[in-house]
N, C-alpha and C positions, 0 to 999 in steps of 0.2 A: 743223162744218157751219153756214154761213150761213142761217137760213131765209128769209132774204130773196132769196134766190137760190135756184132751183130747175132743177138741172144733168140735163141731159135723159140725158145719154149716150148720143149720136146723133153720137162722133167719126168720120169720114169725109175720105176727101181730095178736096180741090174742084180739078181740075187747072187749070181757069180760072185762079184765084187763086195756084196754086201754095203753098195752105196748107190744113192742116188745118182743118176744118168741125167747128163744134158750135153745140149751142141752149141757151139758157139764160130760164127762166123768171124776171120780176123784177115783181112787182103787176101780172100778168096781161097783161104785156109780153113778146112772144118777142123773146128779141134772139139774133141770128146773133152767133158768134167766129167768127174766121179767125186763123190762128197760122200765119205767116208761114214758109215753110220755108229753111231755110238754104241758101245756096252748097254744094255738095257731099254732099249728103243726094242720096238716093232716095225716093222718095214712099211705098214698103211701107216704109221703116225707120224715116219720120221720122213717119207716122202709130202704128206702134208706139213709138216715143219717147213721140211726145206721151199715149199712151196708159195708158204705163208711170210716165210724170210727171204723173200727172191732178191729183196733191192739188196739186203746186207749182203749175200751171196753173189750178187753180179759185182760188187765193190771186190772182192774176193778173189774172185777168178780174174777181173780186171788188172789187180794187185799180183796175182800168178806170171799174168801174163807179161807187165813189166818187168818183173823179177827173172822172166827168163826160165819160171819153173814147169815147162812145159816138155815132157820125154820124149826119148826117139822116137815113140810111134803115137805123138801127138793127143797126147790123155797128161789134164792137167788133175794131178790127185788131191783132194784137199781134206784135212782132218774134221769131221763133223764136229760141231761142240755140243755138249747136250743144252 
């Protein structure tokens, strides 16, 4: 567990986005994920995916956030795999 990062567990599907939604706390900075859903996914299956792959997924976002890939308005985007 990163403690620099504080993983809200608040996965939900954004249909706007057509990707999975969560929050992440990082020095008192909420920053939105969005996890991109793949071609041929359903939105109940691939919210369970991403659900069921949470630990690969916080390495991920973790991996975002040192890379510095995080936008002006604080939504890190990240490409679903299937």
């Amino acid at each position: 567990m990163n403690q620099q990062l504080i993983f809200n567990d608040d996965y939900h599907f954004d249909a706007m986005h057509q990707a999975v939604s969560c929050t992440v706390l990082q020095g008192g900075l909420r920053l939105q994920v969005l996890i991109l859903m793949p071609d041929g996914w359903q939105q109940d299956a691939w919210l369970l995916q991403v659900k069921e792959d949470c630990f690969f997924w916080e390495e991920q976002i973790e991996d975002a956030v040192k890379a510095g890939a995080i936008s002006d308005d604080s939504i890190i985007r990240l490409q679903g795999d299937a």
